[in-house]
C-alpha positions in Angstrom: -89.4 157.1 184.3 -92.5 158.7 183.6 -92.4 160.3 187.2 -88.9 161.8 185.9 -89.7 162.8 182.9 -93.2 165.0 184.9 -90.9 165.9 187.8 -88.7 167.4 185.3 -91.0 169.5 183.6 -92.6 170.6 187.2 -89.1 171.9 187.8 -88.7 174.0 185.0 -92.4 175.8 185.8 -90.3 176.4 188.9 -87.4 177.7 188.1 -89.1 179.6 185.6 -90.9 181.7 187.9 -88.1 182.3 190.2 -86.0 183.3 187.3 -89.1 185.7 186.1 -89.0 187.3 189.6 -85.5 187.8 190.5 -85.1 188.6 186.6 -83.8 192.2 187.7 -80.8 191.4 189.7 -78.6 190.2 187.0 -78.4 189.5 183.5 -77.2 186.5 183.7 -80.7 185.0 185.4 -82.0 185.5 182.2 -80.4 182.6 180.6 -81.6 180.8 183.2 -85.0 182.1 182.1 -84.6 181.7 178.9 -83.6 177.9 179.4 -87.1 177.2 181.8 -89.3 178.9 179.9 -88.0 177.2 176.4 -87.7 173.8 178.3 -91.4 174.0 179.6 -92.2 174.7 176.0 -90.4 171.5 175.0 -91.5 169.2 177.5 -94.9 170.4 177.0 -94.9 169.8 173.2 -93.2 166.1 173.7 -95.9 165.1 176.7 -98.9 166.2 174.6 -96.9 164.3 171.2 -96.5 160.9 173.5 -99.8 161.1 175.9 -101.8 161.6 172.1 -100.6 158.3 171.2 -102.3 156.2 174.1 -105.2 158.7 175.4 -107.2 162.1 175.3 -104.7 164.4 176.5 -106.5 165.9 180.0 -109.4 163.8 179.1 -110.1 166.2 176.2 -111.5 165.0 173.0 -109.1 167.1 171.2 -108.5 165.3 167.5 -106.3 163.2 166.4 -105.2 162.1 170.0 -105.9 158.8 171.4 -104.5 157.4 168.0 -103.5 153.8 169.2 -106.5 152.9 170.7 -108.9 154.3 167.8 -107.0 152.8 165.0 -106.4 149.2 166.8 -108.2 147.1 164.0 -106.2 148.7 161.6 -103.1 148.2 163.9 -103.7 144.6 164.0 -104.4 144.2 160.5 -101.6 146.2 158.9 -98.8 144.0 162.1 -100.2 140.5 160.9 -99.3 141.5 157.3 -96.3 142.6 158.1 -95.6 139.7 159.7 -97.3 137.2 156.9 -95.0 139.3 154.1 -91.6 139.6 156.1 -91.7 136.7 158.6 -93.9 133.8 157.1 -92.9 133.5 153.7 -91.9 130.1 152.4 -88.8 132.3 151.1 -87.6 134.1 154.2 -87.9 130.8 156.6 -86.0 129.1 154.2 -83.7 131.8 154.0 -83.6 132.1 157.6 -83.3 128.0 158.3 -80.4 127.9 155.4 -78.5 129.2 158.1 -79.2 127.1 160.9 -77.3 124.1 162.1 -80.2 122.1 163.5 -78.0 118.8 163.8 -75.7 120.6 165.2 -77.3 122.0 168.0 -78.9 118.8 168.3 -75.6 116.9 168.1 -73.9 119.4 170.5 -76.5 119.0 173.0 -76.6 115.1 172.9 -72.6 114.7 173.7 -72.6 116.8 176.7 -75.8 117.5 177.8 -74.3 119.5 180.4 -75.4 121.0 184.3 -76.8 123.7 182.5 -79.2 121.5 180.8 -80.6 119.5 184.0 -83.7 122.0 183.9 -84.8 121.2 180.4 -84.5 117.6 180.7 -86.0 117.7 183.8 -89.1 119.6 182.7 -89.6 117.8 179.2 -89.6 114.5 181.8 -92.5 116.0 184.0 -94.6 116.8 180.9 -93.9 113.4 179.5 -94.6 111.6 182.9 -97.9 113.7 183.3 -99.2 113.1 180.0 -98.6 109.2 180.2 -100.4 109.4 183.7 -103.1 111.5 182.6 -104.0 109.2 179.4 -105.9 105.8 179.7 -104.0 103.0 180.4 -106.8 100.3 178.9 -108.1 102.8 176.1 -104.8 103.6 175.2 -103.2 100.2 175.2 -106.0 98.7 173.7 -105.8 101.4 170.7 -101.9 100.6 170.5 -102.8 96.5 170.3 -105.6 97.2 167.7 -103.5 99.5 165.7 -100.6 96.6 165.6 -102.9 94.0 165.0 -104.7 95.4 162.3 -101.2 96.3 160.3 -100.6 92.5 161.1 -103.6 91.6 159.2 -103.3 93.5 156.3 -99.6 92.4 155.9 -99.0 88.9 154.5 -96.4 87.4 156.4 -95.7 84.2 154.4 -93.6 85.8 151.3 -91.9 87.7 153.6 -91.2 84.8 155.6 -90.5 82.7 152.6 -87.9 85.5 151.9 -86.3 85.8 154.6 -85.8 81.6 154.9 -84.4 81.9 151.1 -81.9 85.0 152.0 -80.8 82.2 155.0 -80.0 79.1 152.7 -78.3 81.3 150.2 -76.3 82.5 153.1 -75.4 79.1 154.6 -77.7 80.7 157.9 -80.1 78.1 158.2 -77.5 75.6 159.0 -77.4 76.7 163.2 -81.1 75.7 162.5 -80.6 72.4 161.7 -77.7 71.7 164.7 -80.6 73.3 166.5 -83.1 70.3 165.4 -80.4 67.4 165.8 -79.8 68.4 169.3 -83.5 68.9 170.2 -84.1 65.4 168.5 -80.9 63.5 170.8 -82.7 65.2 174.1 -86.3 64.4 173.0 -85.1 61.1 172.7 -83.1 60.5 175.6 -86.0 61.7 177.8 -88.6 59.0 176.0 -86.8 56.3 176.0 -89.0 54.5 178.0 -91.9 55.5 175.7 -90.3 53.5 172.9 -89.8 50.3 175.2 -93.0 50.5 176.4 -94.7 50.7 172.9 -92.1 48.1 171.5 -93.1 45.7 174.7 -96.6 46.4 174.1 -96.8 45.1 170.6 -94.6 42.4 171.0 -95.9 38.8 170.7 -95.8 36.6 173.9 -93.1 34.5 172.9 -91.0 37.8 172.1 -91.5 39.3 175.5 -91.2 35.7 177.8 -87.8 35.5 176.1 -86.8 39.4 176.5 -86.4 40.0 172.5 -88.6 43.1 173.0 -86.1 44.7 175.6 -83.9 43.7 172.9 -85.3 44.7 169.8 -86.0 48.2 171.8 -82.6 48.7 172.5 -81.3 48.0 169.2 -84.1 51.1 167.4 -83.5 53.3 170.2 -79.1 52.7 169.5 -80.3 53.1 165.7 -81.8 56.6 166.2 -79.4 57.6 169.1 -76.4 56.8 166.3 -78.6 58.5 163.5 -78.7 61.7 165.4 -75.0 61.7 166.3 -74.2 61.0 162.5 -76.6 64.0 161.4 -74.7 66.1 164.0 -71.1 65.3 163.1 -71.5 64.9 159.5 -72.7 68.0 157.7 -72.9 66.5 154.4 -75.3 63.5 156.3 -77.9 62.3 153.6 -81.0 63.0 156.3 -79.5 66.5 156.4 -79.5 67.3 152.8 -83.3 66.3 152.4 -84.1 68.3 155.4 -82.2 71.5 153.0 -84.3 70.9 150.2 -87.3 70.5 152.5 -86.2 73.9 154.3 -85.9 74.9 150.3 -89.1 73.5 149.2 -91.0 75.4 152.3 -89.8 78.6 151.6 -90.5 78.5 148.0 -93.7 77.3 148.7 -94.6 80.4 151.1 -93.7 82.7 148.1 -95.8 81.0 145.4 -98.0 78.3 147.0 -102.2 79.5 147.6 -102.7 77.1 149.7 -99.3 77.0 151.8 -100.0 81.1 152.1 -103.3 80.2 153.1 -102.5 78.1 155.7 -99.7 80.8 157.4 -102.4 83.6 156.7 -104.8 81.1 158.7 -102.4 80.4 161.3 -101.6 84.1 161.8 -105.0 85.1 162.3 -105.9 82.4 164.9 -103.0 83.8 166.9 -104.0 87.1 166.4 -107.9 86.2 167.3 -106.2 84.3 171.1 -107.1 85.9 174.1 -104.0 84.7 175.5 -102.0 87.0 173.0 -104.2 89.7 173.8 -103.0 89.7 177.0 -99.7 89.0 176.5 -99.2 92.2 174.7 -101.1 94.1 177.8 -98.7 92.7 180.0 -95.8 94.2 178.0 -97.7 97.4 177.1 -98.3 98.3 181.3 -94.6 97.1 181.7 -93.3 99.5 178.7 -95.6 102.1 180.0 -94.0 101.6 183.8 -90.1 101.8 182.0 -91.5 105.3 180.3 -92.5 106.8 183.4 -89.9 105.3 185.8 -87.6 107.3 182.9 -89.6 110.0 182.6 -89.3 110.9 186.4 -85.6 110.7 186.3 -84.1 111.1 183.2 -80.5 112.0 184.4 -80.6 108.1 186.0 -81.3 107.1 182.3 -78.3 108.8 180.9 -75.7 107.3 183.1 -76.3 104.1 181.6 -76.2 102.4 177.9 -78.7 104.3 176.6 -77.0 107.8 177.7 -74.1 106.0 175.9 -76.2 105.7 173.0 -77.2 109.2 173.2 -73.8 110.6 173.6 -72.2 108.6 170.8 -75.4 109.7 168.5 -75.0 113.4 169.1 -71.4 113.1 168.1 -72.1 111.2 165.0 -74.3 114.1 164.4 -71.9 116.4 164.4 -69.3 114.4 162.5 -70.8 113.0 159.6 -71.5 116.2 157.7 -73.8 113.9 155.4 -76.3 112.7 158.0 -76.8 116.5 159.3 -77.2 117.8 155.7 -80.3 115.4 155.7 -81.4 116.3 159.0 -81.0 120.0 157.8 -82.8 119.9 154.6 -85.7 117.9 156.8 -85.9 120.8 159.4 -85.7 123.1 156.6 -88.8 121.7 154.5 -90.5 121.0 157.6 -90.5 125.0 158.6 -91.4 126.1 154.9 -94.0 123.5 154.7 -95.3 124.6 158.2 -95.1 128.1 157.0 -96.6 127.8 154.2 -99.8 125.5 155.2 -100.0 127.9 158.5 -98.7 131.0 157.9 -102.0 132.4 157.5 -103.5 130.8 160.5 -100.8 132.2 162.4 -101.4 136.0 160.8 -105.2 135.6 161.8 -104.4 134.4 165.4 -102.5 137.9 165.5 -105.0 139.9 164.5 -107.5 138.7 165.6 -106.1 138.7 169.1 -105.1 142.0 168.8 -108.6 142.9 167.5 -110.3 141.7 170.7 -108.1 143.8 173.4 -110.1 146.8 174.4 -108.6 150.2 174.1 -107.1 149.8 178.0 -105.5 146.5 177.3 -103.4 147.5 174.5 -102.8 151.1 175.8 -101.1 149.1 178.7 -99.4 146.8 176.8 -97.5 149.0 174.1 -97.1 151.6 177.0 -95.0 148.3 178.8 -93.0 148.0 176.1 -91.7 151.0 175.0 -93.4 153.3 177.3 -89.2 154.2 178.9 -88.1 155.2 175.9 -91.1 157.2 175.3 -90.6 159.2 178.9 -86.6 159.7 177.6 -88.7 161.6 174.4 -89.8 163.9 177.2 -87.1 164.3 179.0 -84.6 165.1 176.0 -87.3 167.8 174.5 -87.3 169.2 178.1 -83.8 169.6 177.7 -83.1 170.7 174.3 -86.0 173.3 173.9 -84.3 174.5 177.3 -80.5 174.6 174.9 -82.6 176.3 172.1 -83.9 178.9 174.4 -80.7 180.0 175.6 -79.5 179.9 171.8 -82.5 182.2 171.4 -81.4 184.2 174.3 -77.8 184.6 173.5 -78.5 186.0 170.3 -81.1 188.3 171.5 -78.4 189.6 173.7 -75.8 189.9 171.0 -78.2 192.0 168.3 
């Protein structure tokens, strides 16, 4: 455009002279004068206007040209508070995020992620596959596993627990529990049988075992406890059952106000946490979490077409149903932004400036030339053309007085 707007005013020179020397062959080639010689007046006035912004005009120190890149500092300075009073004001972002559905979008996005959409996913999954590559496996693992077990030792487990077992008995949940016990104790004691003859045999007298009352005597305890067990498990209200309740009862009042029963659990708990076996354990799940993450990461479109994309789907359009749930979400985005702006709107104003500030004269000549340096040439071109119209204005009423 700038070659346009040059080429233009090279053909008015032109057609000025020829209009200058064929002046005399008719009068109308004087309008045609008139119109060059006005329209190089123009075009000239407008270059030397737009050329003083950016430079000296013919390399000539003439002042007050060259006004962009002698005034840059102040440039930058005056932008980044503009931008700090307009832009990054705890009022105008919250203005400016009172009107935007965040949940929405969100919501919108979720339910029908879309073809369109493929791109995104796929490049937010190669940023979060390289940044689980490029970090350390052990370090970061290990940070992970101290991090959890040093919340596990600063949280006492047994009220919780001793909670939890109350909220159960009050609830009638403890009682799958108990079943649980009865049938552990039938099989425990169908697979030792043998135990219990051999220790009855073994501390039998002579006389008892030359005439067989030990295989007899075992038979009869091991019937006893077989029957015991199928009572406990048919009966509910079975006597053995009810002092296992109120020892169930007993524990979990204990784990809420006993010292020493806490003690114990708080004991317990840090052995566990102290055994190298649990320690690796948890490094076996971390590497296999770690290979789901990136397995995911690398194809994320595999990952919707099954429950979890479900999940997804089903959560964007709760988002954009329960008008309740996306006011909170709203109101969070909303004080996130003013809170951001407000802890670093200045940071962001001196990044501005002083980026600005450290361009030399040629890099932000270039730059603002870039970006509205077009309609700067159309400046040109439409002062070529008017001072030409005013010209023939001038012209015309020449000819008239």
């Amino acid at each position: 455009m700038r070659l346009v707007a040059t080429g233009l005013l090279v053909a008015m020179a032109v057609l000025f002279l020829l209009a200058r020397a064929f002046d005399h062959l008719h009068p109308a080639i004087g309008y045609v004068r008139a119109f060059a010689e006005a329209a190089m007046v123009g075009g000239l006035a407008d270059w030397f206007a737009v050329t003083a912004l950016f430079r000296h005009p013919l390399h000539l120190p003439i002042p007050h040209t060259a006004i962009i890149p002698r005034n840059k500092d102040r440039i930058a300075a005056t932008l980044a508070q503009f931008l700090r009073d307009n832009f990054l004001t705890p009022r105008v972002v919250a203005r400016r995020m009172q009107r935007l559905d965040v949940a929405g979008a969100a919501g919108r996005w979720l339910a029908d992620p879309g073809p369109g959409r493929g791109r995104l996913r796929a490049g937010l999954g190669r940023l979060g596959a390289d940044v689980l590559e490029a970090l350390d496996q052990e370090r970061l693992g290990g940070m992970v596993k101290h991090t959890i077990a040093g919340r596990l030792r600063a949280l006492e487990i047994a009220p919780l627990l001793g909670r939890a077992l109350e909220a159960a008995i009050q609830e009638d949940r403890h009682r799958p529990l108990l079943d649980g016990i009865v049938r552990w104790a039938a099989k425990v004691l169908d697979a030792n049988e043998h135990l219990i003859r051999q220790m009855v045999h073994e501390r039998s007298g002579a006389v008892m075992r030359w005439t067989g009352l030990d295989e007899t005597l075992a038979n009869k305890i091991i019937e006893g406890l077989a029957k015991l067990i199928g009572d406990m498990a048919e009966d509910p209200g079975h006597p053995l059952r009810a002092k296992a309740e109120e020892g169930i009862a007993q524990l979990a009042r204990d784990l809420q106000s006993d010292p020493a029963r806490r003690a114990q659990v708080e004991a317990f708990k840090n052995e566990l946490l102290d055994n190298p076996a649990l320690a690796d354990w948890w490094m076996g799940i971390w590497e296999t979490g770690r290979a789901s993450l990136l397995r995911v990461a690398r194809n994320p479109d595999a990952l919707l077409t099954g429950a979890f994309g479900d999940a997804m789907r089903q959560l964007g359009q709760t988002l954009q149903d329960d008008r309740r749930l996306a006011h909170t979400i709203n109101r969070f985005a909303r004080r996130t932004a003013v809170g951001a702006a407000t802890d670093y709107g200045d940071g962001i104003v001196r990044l501005v400036s002083d980026t600005i500030k450290g361009w030399d004269a040629e890099t932000i000549t270039g730059r603002l030339e870039n970006a509205v340096g077009r309609d700067l040439q159309y400046i040109r071109i439409n002062g070529t053309l008017v001072g030409g119209l005013v010209g023939v204005a001038i012209h015309t009423v020449d000819a008239l007085l």
